[in-house]
C-alpha positions, 0 to 999 in steps of 0.5 A: 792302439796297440794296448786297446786292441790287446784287450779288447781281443782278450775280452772278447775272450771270456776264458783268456781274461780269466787265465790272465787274470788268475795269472797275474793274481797268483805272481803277486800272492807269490810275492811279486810285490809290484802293483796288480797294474804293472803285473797286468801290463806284462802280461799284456805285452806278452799277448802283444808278443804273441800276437805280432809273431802270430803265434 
């Protein structure tokens, strides 16, 4: 559930989603040139970091 539960935590987080979002967004305009998915999937795995070290 690891995935799922990350993103329902976030959306419950109307302001965390829209920071995650704006990040991912500026890394690619930066010229990040991997897809908008794989961007999100590490951020994701940043807040599952976060998260597990209870931080």
């Amino acid at each position: 559930m690891g995935n799922i539960d990350i993103i329902s935590r976030i959306a419950a987080d109307r302001q965390k989603a829209k920071e995650i979002a704006y990040r991912v967004q500026d890394k690619r305009a930066k010229g990040d040139s991997r897809t908008f998915a794989q961007v999100l999937q590490e951020e994701l795995d940043k807040q599952k970091a976060i998260k597990n070290t209870g931080k």
